[in-house]
ZAGU-715874 format. One line per 3 residues: for each residue x, y, z of N, C-alpha, C. Coordinates in steps of 0.2 Angstrom, whole numbers. Layout:
N
X:Y:Z:X:Y:Z:X:Y:Z | ...
***
This chain:
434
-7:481:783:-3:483:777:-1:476:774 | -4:475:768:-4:468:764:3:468:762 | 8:466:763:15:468:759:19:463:763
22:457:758:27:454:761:34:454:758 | 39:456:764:47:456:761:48:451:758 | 52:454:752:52:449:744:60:448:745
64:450:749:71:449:751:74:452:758 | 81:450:757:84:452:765:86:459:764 | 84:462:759:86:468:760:78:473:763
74:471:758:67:472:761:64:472:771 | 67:466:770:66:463:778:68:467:784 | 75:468:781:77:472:785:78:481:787
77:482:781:72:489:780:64:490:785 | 62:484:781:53:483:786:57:483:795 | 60:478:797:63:480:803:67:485:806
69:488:803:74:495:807:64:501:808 | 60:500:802:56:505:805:50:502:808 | 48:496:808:43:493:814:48:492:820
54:491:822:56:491:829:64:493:831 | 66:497:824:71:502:826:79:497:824 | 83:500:824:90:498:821:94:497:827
100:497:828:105:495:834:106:501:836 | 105:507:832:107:513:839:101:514:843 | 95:513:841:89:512:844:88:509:851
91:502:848:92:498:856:96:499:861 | 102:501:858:108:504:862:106:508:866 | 103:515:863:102:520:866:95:519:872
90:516:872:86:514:877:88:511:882 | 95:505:880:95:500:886:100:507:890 | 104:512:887:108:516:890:102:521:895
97:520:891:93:527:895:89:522:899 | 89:516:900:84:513:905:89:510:910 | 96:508:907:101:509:913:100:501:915
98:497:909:96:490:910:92:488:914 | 83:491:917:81:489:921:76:483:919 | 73:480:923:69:475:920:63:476:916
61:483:916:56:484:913:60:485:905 | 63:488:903:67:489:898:67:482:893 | 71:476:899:71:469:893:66:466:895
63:470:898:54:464:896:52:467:891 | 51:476:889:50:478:882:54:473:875 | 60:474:876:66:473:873:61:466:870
63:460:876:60:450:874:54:454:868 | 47:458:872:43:458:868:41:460:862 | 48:465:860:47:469:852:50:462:850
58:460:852:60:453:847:54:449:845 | 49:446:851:44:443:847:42:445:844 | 38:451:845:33:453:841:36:454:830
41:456:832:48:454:826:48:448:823 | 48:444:826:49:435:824:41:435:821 | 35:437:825:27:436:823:26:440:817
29:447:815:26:448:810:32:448:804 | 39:445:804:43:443:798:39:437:794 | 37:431:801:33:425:799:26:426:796
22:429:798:14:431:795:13:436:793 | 17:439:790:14:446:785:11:441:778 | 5:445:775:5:440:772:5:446:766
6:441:757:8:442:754:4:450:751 | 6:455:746:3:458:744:-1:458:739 | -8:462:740:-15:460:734:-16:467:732
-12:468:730:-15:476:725:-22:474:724 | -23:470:718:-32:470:718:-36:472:723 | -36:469:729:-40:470:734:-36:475:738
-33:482:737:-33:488:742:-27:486:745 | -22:482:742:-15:481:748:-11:489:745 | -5:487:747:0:491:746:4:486:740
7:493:735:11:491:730:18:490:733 | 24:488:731:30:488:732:34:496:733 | 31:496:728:35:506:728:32:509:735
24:509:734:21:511:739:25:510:746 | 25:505:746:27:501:753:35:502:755 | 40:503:750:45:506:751:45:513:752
42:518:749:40:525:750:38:528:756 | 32:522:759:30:524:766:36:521:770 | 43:517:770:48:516:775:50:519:776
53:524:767:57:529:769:56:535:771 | 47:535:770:43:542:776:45:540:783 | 45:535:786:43:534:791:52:529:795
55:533:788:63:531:793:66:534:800 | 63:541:800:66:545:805:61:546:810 | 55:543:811:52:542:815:52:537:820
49:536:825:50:531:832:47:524:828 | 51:520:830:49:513:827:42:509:831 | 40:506:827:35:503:831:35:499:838
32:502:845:32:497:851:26:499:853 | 23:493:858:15:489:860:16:497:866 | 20:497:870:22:501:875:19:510:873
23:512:867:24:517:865:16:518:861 | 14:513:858:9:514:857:1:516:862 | 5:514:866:-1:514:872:-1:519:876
4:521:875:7:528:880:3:534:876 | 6:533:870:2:539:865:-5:536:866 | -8:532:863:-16:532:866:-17:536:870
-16:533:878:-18:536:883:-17:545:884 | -9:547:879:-11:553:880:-14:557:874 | -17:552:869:-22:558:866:-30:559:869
-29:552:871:-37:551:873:-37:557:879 | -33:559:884:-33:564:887:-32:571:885 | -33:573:880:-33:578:876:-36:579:869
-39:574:867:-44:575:862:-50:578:863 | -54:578:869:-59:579:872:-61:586:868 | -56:591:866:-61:598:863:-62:599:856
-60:591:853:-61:590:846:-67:588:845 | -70:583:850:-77:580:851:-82:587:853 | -76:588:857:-83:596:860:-86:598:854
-82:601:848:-83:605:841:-86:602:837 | -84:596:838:-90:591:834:-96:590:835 | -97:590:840:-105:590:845:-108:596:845
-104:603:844:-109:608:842:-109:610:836 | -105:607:830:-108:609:824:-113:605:821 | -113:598:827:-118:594:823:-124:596:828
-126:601:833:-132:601:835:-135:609:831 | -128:612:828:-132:616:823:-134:614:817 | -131:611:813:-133:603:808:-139:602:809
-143:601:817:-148:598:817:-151:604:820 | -151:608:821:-157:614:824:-160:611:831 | -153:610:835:-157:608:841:-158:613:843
-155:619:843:-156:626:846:-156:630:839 | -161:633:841:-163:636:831:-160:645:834 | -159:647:837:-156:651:839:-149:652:837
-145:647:839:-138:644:837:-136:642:829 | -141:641:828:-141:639:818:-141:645:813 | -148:649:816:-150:655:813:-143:661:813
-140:659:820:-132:664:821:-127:662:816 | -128:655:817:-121:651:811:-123:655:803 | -130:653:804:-132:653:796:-130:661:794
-132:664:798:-129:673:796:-123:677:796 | -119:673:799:-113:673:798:-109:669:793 | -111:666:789:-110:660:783:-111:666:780
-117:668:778:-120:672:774:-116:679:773 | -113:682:778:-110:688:777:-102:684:773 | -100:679:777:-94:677:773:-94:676:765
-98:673:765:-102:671:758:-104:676:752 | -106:683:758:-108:690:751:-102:692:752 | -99:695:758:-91:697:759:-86:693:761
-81:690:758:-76:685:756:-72:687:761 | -69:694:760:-63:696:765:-64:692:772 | -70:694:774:-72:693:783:-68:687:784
-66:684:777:-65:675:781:-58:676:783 | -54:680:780:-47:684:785:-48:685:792 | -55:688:795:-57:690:801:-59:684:806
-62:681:800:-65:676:807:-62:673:812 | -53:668:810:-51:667:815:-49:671:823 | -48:679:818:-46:681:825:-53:683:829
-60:683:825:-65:685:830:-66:677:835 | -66:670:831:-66:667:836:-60:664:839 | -54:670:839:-50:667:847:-52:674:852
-54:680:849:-56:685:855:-64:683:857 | -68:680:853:-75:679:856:-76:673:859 | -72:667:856:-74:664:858:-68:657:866
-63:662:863:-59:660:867:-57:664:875 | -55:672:870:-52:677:879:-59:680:881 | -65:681:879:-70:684:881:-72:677:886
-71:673:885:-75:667:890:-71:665:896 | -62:667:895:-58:667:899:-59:673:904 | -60:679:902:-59:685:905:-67:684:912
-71:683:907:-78:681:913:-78:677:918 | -71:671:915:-69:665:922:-67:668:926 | -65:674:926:-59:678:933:-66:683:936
-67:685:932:-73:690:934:-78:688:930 | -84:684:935:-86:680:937:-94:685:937 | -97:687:934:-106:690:934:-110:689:943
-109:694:944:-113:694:952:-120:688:949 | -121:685:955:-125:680:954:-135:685:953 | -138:680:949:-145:684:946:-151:679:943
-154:679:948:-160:675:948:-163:673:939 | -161:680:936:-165:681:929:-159:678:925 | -160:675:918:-156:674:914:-153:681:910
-148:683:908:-147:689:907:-139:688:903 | -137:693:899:-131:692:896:-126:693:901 | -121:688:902:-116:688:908:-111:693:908
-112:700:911:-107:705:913:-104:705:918 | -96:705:916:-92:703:921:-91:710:927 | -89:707:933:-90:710:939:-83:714:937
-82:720:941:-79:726:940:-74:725:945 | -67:728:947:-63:727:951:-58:721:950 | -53:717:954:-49:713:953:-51:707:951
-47:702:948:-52:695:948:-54:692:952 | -57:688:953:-62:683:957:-59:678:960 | -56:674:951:-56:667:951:-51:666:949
-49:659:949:-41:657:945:-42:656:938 | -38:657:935:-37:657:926:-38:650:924 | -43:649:921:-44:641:919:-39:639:914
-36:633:914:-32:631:910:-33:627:907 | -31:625:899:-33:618:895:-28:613:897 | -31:609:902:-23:602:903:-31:595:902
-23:591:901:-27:584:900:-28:582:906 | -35:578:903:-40:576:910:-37:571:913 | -39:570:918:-34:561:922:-38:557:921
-33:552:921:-36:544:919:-42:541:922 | -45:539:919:-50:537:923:-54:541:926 | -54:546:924:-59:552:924:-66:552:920
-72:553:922:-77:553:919:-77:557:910 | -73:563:909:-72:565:903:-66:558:901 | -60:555:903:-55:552:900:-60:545:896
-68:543:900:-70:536:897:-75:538:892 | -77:547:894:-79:547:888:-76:551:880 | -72:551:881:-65:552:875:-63:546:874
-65:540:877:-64:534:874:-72:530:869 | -76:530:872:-81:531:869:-83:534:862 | -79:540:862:-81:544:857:-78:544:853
-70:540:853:-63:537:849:-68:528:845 | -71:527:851:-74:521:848:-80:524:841 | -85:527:845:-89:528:840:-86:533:832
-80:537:833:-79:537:825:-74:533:822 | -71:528:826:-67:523:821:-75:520:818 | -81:518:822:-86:514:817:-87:518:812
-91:527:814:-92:529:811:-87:531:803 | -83:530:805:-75:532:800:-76:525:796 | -76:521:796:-76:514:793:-82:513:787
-88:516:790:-96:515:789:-97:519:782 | -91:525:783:-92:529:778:-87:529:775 | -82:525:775:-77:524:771:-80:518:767
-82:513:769:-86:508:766:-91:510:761 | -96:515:763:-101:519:757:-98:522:753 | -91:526:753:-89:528:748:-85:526:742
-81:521:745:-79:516:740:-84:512:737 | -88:508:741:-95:505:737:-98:509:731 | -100:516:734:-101:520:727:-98:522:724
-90:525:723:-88:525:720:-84:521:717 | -83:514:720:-77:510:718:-79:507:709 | -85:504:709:-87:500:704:-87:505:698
-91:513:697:-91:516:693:-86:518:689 | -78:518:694:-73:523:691:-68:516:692 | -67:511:693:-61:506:692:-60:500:687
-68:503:681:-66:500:677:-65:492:674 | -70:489:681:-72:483:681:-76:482:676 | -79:485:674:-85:484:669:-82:492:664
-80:487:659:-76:496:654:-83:501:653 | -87:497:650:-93:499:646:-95:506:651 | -97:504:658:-99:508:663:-95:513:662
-88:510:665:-84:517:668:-82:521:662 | -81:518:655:-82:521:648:-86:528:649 | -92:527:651:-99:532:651:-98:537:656
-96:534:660:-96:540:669:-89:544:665 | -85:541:664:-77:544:661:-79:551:657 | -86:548:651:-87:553:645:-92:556:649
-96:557:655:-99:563:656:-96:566:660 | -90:565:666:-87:569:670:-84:572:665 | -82:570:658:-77:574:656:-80:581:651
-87:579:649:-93:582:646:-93:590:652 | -93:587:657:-98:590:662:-91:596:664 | -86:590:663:-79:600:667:-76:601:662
-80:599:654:-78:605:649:-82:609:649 | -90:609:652:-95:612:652:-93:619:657 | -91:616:663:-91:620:669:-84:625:669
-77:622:664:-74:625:662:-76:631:659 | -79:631:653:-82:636:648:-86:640:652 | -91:640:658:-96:644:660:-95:646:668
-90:642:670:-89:642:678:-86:651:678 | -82:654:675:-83:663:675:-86:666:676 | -93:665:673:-102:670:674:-104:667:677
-105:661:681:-108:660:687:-107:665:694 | -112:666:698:-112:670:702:-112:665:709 | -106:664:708:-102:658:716:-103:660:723
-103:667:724:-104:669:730:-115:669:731 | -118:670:726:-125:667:727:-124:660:729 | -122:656:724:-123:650:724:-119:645:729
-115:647:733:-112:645:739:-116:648:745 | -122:654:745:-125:656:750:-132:652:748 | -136:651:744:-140:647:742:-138:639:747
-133:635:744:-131:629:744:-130:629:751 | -128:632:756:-126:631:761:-135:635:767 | -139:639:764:-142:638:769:-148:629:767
-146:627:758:-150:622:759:-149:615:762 | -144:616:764:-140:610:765:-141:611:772 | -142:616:776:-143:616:785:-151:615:783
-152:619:779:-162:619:778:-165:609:779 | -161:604:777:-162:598:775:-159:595:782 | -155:596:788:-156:594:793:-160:595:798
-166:602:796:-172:601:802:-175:594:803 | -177:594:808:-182:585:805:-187:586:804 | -191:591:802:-196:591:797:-197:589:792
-188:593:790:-187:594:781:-184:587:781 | -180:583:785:-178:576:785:-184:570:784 | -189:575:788:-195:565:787:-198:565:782
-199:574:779:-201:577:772:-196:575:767 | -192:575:766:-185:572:761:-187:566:762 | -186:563:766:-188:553:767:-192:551:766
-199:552:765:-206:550:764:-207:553:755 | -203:559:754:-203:560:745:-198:554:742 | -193:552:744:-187:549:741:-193:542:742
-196:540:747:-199:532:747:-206:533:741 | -207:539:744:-214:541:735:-211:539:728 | -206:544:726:-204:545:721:-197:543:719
-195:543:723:-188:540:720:-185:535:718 | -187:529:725:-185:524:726:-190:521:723 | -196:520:720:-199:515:716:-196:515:707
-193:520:707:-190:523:698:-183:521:698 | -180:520:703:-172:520:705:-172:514:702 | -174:509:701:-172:503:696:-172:504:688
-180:508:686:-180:511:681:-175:515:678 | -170:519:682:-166:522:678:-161:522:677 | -159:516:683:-154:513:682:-154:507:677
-159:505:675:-157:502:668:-160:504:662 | -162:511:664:-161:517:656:-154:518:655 | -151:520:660:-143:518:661:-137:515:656
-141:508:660:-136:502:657:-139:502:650 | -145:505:646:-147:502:640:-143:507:635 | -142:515:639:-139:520:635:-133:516:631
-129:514:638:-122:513:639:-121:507:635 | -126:503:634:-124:497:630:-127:498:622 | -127:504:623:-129:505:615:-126:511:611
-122:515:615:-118:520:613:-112:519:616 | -110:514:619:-103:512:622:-100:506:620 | -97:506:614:-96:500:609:-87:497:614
-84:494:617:-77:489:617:-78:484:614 | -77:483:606:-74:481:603:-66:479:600 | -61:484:604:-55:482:600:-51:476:601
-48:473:598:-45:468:597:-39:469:602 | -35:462:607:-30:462:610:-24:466:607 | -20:470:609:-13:474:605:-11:468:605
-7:468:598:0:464:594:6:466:595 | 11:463:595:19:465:594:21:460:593 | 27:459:593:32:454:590:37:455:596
40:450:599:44:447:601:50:444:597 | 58:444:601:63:444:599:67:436:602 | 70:435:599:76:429:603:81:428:599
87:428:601:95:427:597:96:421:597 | 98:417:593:101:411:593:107:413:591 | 110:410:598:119:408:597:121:403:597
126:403:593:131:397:591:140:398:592 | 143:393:595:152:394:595:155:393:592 | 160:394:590:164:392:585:166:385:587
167:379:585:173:374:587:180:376:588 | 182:377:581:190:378:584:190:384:577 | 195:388:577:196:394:573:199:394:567
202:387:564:203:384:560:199:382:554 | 192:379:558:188:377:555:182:378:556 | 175:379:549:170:382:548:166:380:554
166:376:560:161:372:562:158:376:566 | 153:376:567:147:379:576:144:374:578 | 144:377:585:139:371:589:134:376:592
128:373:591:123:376:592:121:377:603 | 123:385:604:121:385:609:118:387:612 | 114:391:614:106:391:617:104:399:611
98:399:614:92:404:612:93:410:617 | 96:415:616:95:420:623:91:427:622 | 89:430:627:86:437:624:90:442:623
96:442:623:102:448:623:107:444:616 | 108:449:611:114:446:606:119:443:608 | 122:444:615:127:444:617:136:448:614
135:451:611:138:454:605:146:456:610 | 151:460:606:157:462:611:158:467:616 | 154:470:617:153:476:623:148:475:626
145:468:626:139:468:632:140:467:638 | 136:469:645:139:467:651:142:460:651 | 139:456:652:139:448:652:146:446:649
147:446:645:155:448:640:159:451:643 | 159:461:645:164:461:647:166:457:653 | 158:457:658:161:453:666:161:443:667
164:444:658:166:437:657:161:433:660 | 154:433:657:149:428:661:146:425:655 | 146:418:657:142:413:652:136:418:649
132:418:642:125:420:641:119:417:644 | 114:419:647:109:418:647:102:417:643 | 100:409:644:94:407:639:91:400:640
88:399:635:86:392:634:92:387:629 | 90:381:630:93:376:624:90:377:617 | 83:374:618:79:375:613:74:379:610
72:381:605:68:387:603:59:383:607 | 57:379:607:51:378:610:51:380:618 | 54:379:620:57:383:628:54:390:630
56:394:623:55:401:623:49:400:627 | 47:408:630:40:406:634:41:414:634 | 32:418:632:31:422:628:33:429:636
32:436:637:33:439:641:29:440:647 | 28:442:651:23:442:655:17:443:655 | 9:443:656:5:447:654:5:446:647
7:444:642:7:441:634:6:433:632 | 4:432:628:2:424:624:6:426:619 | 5:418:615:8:420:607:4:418:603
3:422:599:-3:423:594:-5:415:591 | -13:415:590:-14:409:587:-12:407:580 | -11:403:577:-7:403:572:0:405:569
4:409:576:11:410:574:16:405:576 | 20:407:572:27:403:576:32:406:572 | 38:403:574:47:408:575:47:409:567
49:415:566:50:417:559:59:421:562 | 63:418:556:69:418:556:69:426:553 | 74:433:555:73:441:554:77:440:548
74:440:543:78:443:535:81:448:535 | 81:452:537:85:461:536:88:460:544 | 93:458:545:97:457:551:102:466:554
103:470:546:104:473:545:102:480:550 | 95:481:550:91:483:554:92:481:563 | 91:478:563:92:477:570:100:476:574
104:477:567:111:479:571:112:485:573 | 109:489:567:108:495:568:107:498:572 | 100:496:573:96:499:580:99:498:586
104:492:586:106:491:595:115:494:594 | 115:499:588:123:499:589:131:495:590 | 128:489:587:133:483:588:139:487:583
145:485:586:151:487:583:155:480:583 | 160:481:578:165:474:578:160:469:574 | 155:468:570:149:465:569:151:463:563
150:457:558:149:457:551:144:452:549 | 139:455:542:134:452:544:133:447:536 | 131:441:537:132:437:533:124:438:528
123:441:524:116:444:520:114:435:518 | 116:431:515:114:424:514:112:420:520 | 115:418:527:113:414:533:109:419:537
110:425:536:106:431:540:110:429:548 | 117:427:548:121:424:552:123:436:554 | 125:436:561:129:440:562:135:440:565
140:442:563:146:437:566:151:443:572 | 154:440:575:159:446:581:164:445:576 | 167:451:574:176:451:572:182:454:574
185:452:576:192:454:580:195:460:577 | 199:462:578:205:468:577:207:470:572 | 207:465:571:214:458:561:209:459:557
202:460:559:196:457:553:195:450:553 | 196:446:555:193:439:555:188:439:560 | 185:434:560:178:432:563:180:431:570
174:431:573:175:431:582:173:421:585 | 173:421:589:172:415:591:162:415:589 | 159:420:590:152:419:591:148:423:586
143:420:584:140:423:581:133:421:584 | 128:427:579:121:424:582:113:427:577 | 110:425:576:104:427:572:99:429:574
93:432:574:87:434:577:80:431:574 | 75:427:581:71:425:578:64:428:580 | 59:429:576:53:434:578:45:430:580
43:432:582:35:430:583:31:435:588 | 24:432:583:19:436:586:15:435:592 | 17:441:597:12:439:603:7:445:605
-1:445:608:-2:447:610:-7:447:617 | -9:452:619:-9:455:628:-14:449:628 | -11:447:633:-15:441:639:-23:445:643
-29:443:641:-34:445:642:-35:443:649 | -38:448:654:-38:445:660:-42:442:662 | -41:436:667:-45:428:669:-42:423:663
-37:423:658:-34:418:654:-31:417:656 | -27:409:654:-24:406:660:-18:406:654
***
C-alpha cells in the first residue's frame, strides 16, 4: 500500500489497525498471563511498528497507489478487525493451506474438462449446460442435485462399500449395515504429502493471479485511461455506440440459444486439435495484419477524433486590506493581499485572529493545478457592488469612486477596515508544465 501518514492523527489510526490499540495489548498480555512468548511477540510488533511508520513510502496515485480517502476508508473497514501480526499471519496461513486443498480439487477438474482430457466428462458437463441453457429454472436444482449426487451418494457408498469385482462396473452399494467409518472433511497435517501440495498450488496461482492481472491491465490500461485522449476518445465512442446498439435490440435476441451456442464454442476451442488449429490460423492470418489494422486504427482515430480545445479560463480573486490609522483621521496603512474579505462576521474576526495573506500583490501565486494567463495581470473589480452581494456582507458601505468597501459600526461610521477586490485571468495547468 503506497500511502504515507501526512499527520499524527493518520499515524495513529494506521497503528491501532496494523498492530492494534491499548486494549489489544492489555488483553493478550492478560490472556497470555505474561509468558515469554507473548513479549517476544509484543518486542516484535513494536519493531515491526517503528519499520513501517519509518519506510512507508509516499503515495503515487499515478502508478496504482492508494488515495487518501481510499486509504482512510480501508482503516475504517478494517477497524474491527484483528490487527496485523507476523505470528497471526502465519497461523492463518498454515490453516488455510490445510484446508484449501478441495478448491484446488474443483479447479483441476473443471480444467480437465476445459481441456477434454476425458471427452466422456466434457460431453456430460456440456449436456447439462445445455439443459440449463434451454431450461433456466434447473439452475434452482443444480445445487441441490450436486450436494445429493455429488456429495451424500459418494458418502453413502463410503459405508457400504461395492463387493469387490474384477470387471469395471457402476459401483452398487452392498446391502445390510455399513461397512466402514463415515469419512470426514478435516484439515490435512502438516507436512503431509496433500499440506506441500496445497502449498505448491498457493504458489502456482499467486504466479498465475499476477500474470493475468498484468495482461489485463496492459490491455486494458492504455485504451481506457486516457493517456492518449485521441485513442481513449474512440474506444469511449464505440463502447458507447455498441450498448446503445445492444440496448435497442438485446430484447429479440435469443440469449438462451446464444449462451448455448457460446459455451459449447468456447469448450469446442480447448480440444487441442481446435488449439493447434486456432494457433496455426491466428500465425497465418491474423498475426501478419495485426499491425495493419492497428494502424487503420490510429489513421481513423487521428482523422475523425479532433482535441483541439483550448486550456479552461477563469478569473481568480484577492482582497486588498487596509487599517485605519487612528479614527479621527482619514489615513490607511496598507495591509496585506488576503483571499477572504475579512469582513465583520468572518471566522477569523469573530475568533479575533490576525487575516491571512501576502504583503505584496506580486506574491499572489495562482491556485493549484492553474497558471496565469499569458498576457494578464491584477485588474482592480469596478462593480464591488456585485460581489458584496454575492458573499452577503452585512455592516458594509461601499465607496462607488475608490471601489473601497468599508465595515461600519452600529452609529453608522466607518469600521477600522476596509478592503477592495482584485481580479485576473488564469487558466488550467497543462500536464508536464512546470
Amino acid at each position: 500500500m503506497n500511502y504515507a501518514p501526512r499527520s499524527f492523527r493518520e499515524l495513529a489510526a494506521l497503528k491501532d489497525i496494523l498492530y492494534g490499540g491499548e486494549d489489544a495489548m492489555s488483553s493478550s498480555s492478560q490472556d497470555g498471563g505474561g509468558s515469554k512468548e507473548s513479549r517476544r511477540d509484543h518486542i516484535t510488533d513494536k519493531l515491526l511498528e517503528r519499520l513501517f511508520a519509518a519506510a512507508l513510502p509516499a503515495a503515487d496515485v499515478a502508478n496504482g497507489g492508494s488515495t487518501s480517502s481510499d486509504v482512510a476508508e480501508r482503516l475504517q473497514d478494517q477497524k474491527n478487525r484483528p490487527a496485523f501480526s507476523v505470528p497471526v499471519m502465519a497461523r492463518n496461513f498454515s490453516r488455510l493451506n490445510a484446508r484449501i486443498g478441495v478448491v484446488f480439487r474443483l479447479q483441476y477438474k473443471i480444467l480437465r474438462i476445459m481441456t477434454w482430457r476425458n471427452a466422456n466428462h466434457t460431453f456430460s458437463a456440456l449436456a447439462i449446460y445445455s439443459f440449463i441453457c434451454l431450461y433456466p429454472f434447473l439452475l434452482v436444482l443444480f445445487p441441490v442435485a450436486v450436494v445429493m449426487l455429488g456429495v451424500m451418494v459418494p458418502a453413502f457408498v463410503q459405508r457400504h462399500p461395492p463387493p469387490p469385482s474384477p470387471l469395471p462396473s457402476f459401483p452398487v452399494p452392498s446391502e445390510g449395515p455399513p461397512l466402514a467409518e463415515a469419512r470426514e472433511l478435516r484439515p490435512v497435517p502438516e507436512l503431509s504429502r496433500d499440506f506441500l501440495m496445497n502449498m505448491r498450488d498457493i504458489q502456482n496461482f499467486m504466479d498465475d493471479f499476477t500474470h493475468a492481472y498484468d495482461r489485463i491491465v496492459g490491455t486494458l490500461s492504455n485504451p481506457t485511461n486516457f493517456k492518449d485522449e485521441q485513442y481513449s476518445s474512440a474506444v469511449y465512442l464505440a463502447l458507447l455506440v455498441v450498448g446503445a446498439v445492444m440496448f435497442l435490440i438485446s430484447p429479440y435476441l435469443p440469449w438462451r440459444h446464444i449462451f448455448l451456442v457460446s459455451g459449447w464454442v468456447i469448450v469446442s476451442m480447448g480440444h487441442p486439435k481446435a488449439r493447434r488449429m486456432l494457433k496455426s490460423s491466428h500465425d497465418m492470418y491474423v498475426t501478419p495484419r495485426e499491425q495493419d489494422l492497428s494502424n487503420l486504427f490510429d489513421a481513423l482515430v487521428a482523422k475523425d477524433i479532433v482535441l483541439d480545445e483550448p486550456p479552461e479560463h477563469r478569473h481568480v480573486e484577492i482582497f486588498e486590506l487596509q487599517r485605519q490609522k487612528n479614527s479621527d483621521v482619514d489615513e490607511w496603512d496598507d495591509w496585506l493581499f488576503s483571499a477572504a474579505p475579512y469582513d465583520v462576521l468572518s471566522s477569523q474576526r469573530a475568533a479575533k485572529q490576525r487575516p491571512q495573506g501576502v504583503r505584496f500583490l506580486d506574491e499572489v501565486l495562482p491556485p493549484v493545478g492553474w497558471k496565469f494567463a499569458q498576457d494578464s495581470a491584477w485588474k482592480l473589480d469596478l462593480r464591488p457592488g456585485e460581489w458584496v452581494l454575492q458573499r452577503s456582507l452585512v455592516n458594509a458601505e461601499i465607496d462607488s469612486n475608490s471601489k473601497w468597501v468599508y465595515d461600519t459600526t452600529s452609529s453608522g461610521h466607518r469600521g477600522e477596515w476596509r478592503r477592495r477586490r482584485w481580479l485576473r485571468a488564469v487558466e488550467r495547468q497543462v500536464t508536464g508544465e512546470e
